[in-house]
C-alpha positions as YAML, in Angstrom:
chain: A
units: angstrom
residues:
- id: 1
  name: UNK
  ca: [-4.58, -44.02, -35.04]
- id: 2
  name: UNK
  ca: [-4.08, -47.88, -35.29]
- id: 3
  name: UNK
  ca: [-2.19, -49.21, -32.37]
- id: 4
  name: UNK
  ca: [0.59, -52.09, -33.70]
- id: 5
  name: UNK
  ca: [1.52, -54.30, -31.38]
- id: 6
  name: UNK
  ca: [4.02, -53.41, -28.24]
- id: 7
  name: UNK
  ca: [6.83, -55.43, -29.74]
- id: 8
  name: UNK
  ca: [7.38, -57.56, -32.98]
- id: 9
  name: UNK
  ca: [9.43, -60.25, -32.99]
- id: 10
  name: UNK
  ca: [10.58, -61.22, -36.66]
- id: 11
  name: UNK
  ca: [11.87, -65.01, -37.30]
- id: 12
  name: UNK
  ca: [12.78, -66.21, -39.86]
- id: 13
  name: UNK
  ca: [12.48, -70.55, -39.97]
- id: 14
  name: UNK
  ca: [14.81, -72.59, -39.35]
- id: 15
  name: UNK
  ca: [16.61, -74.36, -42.29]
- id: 16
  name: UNK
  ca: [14.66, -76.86, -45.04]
- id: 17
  name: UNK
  ca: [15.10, -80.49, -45.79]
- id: 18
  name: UNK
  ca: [15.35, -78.44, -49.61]
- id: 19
  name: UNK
  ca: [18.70, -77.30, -49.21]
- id: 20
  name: UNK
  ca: [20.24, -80.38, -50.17]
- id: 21
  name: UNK
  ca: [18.32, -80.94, -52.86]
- id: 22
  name: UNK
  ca: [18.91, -77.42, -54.14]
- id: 23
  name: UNK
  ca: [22.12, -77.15, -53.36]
- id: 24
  name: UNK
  ca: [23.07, -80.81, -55.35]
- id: 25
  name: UNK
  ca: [21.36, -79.19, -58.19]
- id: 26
  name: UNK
  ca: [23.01, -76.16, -58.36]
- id: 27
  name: UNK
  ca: [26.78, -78.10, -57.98]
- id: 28
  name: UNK
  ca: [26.03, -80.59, -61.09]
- id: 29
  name: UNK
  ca: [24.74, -77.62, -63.23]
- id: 30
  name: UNK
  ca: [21.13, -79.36, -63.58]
- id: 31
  name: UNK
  ca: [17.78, -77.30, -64.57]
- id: 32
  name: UNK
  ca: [15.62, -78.67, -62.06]
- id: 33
  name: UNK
  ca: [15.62, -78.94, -58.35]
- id: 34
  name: UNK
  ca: [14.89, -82.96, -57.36]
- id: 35
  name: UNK
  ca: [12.46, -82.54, -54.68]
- id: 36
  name: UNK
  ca: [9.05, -84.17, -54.87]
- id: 37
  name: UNK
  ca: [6.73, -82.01, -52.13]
- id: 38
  name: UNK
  ca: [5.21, -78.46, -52.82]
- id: 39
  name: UNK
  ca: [7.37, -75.62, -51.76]
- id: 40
  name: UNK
  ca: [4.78, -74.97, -49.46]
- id: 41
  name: UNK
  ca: [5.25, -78.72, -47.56]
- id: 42
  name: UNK
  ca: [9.02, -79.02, -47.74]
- id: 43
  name: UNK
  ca: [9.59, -79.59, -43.61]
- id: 44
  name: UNK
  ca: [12.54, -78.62, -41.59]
- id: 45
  name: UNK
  ca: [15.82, -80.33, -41.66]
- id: 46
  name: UNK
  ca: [16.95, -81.97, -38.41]
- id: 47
  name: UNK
  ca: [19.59, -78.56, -37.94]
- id: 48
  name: UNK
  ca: [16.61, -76.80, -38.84]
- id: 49
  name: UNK
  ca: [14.59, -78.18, -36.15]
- id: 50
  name: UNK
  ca: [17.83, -77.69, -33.77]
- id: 51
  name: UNK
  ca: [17.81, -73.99, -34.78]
- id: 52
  name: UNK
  ca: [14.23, -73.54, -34.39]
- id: 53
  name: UNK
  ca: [14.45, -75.18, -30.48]
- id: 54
  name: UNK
  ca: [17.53, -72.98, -29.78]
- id: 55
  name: UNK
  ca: [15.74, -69.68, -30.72]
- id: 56
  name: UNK
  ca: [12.60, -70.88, -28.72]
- id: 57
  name: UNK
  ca: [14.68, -71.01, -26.06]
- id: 58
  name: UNK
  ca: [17.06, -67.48, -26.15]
- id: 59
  name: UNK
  ca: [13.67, -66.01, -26.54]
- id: 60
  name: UNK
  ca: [12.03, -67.71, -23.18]
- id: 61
  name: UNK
  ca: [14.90, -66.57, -21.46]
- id: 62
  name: UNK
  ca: [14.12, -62.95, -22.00]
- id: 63
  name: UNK
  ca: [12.18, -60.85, -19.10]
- id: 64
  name: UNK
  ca: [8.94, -61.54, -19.11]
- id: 65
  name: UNK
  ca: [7.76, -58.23, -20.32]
- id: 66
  name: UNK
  ca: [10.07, -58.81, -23.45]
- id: 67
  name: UNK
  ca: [8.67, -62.40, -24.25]
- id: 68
  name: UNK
  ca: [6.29, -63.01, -27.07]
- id: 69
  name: UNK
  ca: [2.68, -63.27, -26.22]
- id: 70
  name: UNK
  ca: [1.33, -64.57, -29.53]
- id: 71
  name: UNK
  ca: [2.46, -66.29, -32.50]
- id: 72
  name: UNK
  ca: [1.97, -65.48, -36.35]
- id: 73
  name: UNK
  ca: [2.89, -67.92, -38.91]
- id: 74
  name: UNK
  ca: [3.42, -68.32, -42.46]
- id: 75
  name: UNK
  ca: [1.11, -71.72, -42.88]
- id: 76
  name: UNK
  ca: [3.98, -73.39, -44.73]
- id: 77
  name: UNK
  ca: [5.18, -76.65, -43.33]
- id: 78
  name: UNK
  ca: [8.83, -74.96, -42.36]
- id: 79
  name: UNK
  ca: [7.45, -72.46, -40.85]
- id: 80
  name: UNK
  ca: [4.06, -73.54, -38.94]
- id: 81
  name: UNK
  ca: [7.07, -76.06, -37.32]
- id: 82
  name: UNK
  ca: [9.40, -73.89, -36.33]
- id: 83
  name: UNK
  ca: [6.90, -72.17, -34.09]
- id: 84
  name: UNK
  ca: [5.46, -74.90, -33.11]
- id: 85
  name: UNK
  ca: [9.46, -75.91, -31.91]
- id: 86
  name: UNK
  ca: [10.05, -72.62, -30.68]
- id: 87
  name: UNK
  ca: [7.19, -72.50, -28.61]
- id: 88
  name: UNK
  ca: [7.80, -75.89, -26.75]
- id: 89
  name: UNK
  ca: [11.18, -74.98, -26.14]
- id: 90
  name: UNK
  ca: [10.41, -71.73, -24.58]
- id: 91
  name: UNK
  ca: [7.15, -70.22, -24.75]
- id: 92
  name: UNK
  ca: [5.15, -72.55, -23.59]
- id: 93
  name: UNK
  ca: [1.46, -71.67, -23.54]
- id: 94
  name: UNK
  ca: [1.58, -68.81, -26.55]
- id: 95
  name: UNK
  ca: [-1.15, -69.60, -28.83]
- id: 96
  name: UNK
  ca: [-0.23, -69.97, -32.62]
- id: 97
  name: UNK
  ca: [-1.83, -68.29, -35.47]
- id: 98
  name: UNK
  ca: [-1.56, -69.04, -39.12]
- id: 99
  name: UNK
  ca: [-1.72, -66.25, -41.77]
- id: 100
  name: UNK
  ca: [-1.32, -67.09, -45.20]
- id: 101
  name: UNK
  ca: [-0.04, -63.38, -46.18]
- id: 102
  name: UNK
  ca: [2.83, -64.46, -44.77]
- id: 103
  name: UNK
  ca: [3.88, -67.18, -47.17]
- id: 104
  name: UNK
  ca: [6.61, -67.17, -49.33]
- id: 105
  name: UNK
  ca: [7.12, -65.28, -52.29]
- id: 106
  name: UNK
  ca: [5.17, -67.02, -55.41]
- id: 107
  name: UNK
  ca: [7.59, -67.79, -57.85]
- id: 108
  name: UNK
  ca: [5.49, -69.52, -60.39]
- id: 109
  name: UNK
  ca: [6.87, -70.72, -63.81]
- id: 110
  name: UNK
  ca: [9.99, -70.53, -62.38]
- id: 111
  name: UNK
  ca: [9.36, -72.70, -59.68]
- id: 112
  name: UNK
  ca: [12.13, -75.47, -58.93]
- id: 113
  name: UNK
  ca: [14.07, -73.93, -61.30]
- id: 114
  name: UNK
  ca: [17.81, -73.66, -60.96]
- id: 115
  name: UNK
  ca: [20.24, -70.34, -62.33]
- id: 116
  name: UNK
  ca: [20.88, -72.78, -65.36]
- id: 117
  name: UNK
  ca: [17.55, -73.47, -65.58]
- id: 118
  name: UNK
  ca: [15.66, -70.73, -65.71]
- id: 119
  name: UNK
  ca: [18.47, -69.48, -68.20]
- id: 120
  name: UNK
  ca: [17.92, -72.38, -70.49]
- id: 121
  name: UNK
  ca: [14.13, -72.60, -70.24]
- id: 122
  name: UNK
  ca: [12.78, -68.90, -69.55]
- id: 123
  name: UNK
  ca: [15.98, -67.13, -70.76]
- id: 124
  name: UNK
  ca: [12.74, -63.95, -71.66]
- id: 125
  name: UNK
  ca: [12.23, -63.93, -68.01]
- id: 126
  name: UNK
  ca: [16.01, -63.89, -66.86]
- id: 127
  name: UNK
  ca: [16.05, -61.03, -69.17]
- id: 128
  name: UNK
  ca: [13.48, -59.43, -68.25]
- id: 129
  name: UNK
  ca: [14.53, -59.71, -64.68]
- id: 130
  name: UNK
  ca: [17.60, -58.17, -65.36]
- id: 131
  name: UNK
  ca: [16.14, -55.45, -66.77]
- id: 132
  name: UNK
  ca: [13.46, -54.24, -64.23]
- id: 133
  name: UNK
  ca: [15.02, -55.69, -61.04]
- id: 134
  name: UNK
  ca: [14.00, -58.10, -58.65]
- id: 135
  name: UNK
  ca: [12.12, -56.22, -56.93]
- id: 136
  name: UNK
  ca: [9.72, -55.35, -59.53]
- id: 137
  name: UNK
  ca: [10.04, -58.75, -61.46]
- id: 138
  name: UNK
  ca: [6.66, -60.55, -61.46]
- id: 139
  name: UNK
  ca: [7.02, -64.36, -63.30]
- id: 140
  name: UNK
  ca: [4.12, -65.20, -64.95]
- id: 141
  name: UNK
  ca: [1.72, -66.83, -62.23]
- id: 142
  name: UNK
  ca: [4.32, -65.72, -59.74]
- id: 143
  name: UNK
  ca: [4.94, -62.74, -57.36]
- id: 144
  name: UNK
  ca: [7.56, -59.75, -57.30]
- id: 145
  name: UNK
  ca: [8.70, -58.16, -54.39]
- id: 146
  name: UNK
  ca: [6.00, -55.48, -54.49]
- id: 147
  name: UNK
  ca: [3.07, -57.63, -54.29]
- id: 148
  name: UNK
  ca: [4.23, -59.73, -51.30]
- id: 149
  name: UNK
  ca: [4.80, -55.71, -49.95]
- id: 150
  name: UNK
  ca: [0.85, -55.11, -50.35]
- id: 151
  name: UNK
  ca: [0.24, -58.64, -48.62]
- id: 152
  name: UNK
  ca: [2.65, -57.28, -45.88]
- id: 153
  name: UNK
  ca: [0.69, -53.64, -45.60]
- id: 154
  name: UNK
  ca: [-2.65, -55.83, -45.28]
- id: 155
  name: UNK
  ca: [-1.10, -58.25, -42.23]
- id: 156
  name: UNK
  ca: [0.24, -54.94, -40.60]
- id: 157
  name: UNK
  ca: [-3.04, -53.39, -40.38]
- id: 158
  name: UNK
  ca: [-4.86, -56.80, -39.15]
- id: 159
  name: UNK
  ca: [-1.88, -57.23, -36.99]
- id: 160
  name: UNK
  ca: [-3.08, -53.56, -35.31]
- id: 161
  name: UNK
  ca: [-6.95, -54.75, -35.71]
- id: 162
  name: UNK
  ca: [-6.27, -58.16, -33.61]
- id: 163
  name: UNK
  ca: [-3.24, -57.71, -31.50]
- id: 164
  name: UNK
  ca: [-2.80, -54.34, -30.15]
- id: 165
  name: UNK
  ca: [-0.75, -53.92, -27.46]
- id: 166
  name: UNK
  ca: [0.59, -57.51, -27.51]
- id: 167
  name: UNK
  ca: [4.25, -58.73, -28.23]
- id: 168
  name: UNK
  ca: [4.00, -61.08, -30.99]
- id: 169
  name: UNK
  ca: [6.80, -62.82, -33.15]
- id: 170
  name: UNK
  ca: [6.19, -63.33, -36.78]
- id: 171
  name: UNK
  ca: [7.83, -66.49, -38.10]
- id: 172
  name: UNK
  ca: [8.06, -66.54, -42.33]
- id: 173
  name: UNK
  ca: [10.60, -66.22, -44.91]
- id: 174
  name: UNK
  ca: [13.02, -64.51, -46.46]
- id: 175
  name: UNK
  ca: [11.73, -61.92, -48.88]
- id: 176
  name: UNK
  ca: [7.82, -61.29, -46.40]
- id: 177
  name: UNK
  ca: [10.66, -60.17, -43.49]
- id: 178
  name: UNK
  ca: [12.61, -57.91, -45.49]
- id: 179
  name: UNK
  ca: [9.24, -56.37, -47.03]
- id: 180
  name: UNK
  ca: [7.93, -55.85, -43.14]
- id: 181
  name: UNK
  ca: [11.34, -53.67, -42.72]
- id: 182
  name: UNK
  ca: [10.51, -52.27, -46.06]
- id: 183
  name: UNK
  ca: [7.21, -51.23, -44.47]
- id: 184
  name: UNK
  ca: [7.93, -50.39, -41.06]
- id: 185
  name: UNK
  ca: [10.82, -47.95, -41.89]
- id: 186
  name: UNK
  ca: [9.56, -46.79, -45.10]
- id: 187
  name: UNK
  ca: [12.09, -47.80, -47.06]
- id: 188
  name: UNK
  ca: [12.83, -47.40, -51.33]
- id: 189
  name: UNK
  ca: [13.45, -50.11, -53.65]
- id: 190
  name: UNK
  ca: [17.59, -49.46, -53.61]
- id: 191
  name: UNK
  ca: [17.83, -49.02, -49.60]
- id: 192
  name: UNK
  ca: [15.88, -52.69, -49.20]
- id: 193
  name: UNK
  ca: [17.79, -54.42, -51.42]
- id: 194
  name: UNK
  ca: [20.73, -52.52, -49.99]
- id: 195
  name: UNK
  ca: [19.81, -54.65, -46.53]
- id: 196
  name: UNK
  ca: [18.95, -58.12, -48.74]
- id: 197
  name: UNK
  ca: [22.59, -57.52, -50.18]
- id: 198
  name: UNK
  ca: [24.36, -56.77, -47.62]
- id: 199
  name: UNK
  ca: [23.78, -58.84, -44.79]
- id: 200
  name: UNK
  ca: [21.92, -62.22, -45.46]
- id: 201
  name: UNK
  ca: [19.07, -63.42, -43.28]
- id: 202
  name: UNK
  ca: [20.14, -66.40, -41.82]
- id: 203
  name: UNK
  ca: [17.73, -69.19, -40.25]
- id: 204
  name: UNK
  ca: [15.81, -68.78, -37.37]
- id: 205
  name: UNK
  ca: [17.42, -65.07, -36.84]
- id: 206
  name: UNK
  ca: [15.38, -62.79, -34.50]
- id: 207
  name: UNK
  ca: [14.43, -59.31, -35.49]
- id: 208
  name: UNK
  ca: [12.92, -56.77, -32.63]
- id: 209
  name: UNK
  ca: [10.84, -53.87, -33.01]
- id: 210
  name: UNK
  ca: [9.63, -51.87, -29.93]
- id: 211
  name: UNK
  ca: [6.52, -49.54, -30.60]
- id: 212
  name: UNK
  ca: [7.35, -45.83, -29.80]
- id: 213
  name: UNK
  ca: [5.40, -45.04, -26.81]
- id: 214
  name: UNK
  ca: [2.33, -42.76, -28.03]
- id: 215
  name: UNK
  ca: [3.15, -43.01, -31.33]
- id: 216
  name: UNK
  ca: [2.24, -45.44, -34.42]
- id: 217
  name: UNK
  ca: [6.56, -45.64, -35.22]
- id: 218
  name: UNK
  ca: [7.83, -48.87, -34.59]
- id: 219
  name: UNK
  ca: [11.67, -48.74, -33.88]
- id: 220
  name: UNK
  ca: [14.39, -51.38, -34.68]
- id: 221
  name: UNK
  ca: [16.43, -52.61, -31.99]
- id: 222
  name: UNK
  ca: [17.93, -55.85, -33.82]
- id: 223
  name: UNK
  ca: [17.84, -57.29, -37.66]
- id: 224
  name: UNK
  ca: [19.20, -60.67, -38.20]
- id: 225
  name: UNK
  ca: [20.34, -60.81, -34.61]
- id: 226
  name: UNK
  ca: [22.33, -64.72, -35.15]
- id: 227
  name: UNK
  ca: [22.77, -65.01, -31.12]
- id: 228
  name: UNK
  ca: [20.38, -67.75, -30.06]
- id: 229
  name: UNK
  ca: [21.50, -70.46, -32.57]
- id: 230
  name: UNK
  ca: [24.87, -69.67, -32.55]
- id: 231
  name: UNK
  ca: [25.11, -69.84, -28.69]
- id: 232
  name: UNK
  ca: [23.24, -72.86, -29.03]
- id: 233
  name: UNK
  ca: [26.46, -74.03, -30.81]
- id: 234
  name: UNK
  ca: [24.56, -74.91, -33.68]
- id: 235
  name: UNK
  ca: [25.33, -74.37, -37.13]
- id: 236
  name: UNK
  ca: [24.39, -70.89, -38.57]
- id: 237
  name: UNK
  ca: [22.83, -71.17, -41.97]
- id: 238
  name: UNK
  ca: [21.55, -68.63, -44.49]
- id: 239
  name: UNK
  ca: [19.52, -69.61, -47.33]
- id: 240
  name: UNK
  ca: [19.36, -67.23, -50.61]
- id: 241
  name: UNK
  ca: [16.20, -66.06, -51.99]
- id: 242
  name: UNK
  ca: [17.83, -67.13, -55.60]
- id: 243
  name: UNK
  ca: [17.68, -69.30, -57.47]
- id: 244
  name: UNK
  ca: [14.39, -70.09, -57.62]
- id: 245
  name: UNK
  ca: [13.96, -73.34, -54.83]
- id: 246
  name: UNK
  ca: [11.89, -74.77, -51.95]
- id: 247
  name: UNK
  ca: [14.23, -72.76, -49.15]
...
């Protein structure tokens, strides 16, 4: 039986120097987001950074047998930095790792890509999205939700192969968190999108699992848990996982 780690922290980063750009896009109806880096170097805004200290910090403050022991990071730019934050701010010491099956969902020819845009320029894959779902939905040279769920089965398993035992905090995105719940509590298509629907993630929210104690059954004790940046009296931001944008 593989042995997951004690507890999992899940993070999601803190909010991107994108959202502006996104959001100006989306207000003046254009096609195409304005941003000139690769989704996967957009950096942190300055909340963003704020958010990603504050949640360093609630987390530090925890008993010591609570407190994550190791890192895991997407290796995009938002993400690598809001550990790196998070860990100066409260975890001093914890050793980083980068793990690329965490990235963000591939979105590719709809990269950048507004609601009008993708509408205007790949109105076959906005129908074929509405057909199958988002969750099955693959864009050609892109991802759906089920393939970053078979990068998320593959982490778990390394996760139990490297760090057994240990109480490590993932920090990634949107749509690699809500596939970890997916996999952790077995969940169907309709009950995770349920979740994604209901309640969105916000930035630099905290998720906690606690491994059952002989057992391979990881339980939830908080999803989306907003405490440490709003007590930090900082702004509380959620960014959607549509349209298609650096986030």
């Amino acid at each position: 039986m593989r042995e997951l780690p004690e507890v999992l922290f899940l993070v999601r980063h803190g909010e991107s120097a994108g959202n502006l750009a996104r959001d100006l896009a989306e207000r003046d109806g254009q096609e195409v987001i304005d941003i000139a880096e690769r989704d996967m170097d957009v950096p942190l805004s300055e909340l963003g950074e704020r958010q990603a200290a504050a949640v360093g910090r609630w987390l530090g403050e925890g008993p010591p047998h609570q407190r994550p022991d190791v890192v895991v990071a997407s290796p995009y730019v938002r993400a690598v930095r809001t550990a790196e934050i998070a860990v100066a701010a409260g975890l001093e010491g914890v050793a980083i790792h980068q793990d690329e099956r965490l990235r963000e969902r591939e979105f590719g020819i709809l990269d950048r890509l507004t609601r009008a845009g993708i509408l205007s320029r790949q109105p076959e894959q906005a129908e074929l999205r509405a057909r199958v779902g988002k969750f099955y939905h693959r864009p050609p040279s892109g991802e759906s939700w089920c393939d970053v769920g078979l990068r998320v089965r593959s982490f778990l398993d390394s996760l139990a192969a490297d760090h057994p035992g240990r109480r490590v905090m993932l920090v990634a995105h949107q749509v690699p968190i809500l596939m970890t719940r997916y996999v952790l509590e077995h969940l169907g298509e309709q009950e995770i999108l349920a979740v994604e629907k209901g309640e969105p993630l916000v930035n630099c929210s905290v998720g906690l699992y606690e491994r059952h104690p002989g057992t391979d059954a990881m339980v939830r004790h908080l999803w989306n848990h907003q405490a440490p940046v709003a007590e930090a009296g900082e702004q509380v931001t959620a960014e959607p996982a549509e349209p298609v944008a650096p986030r």
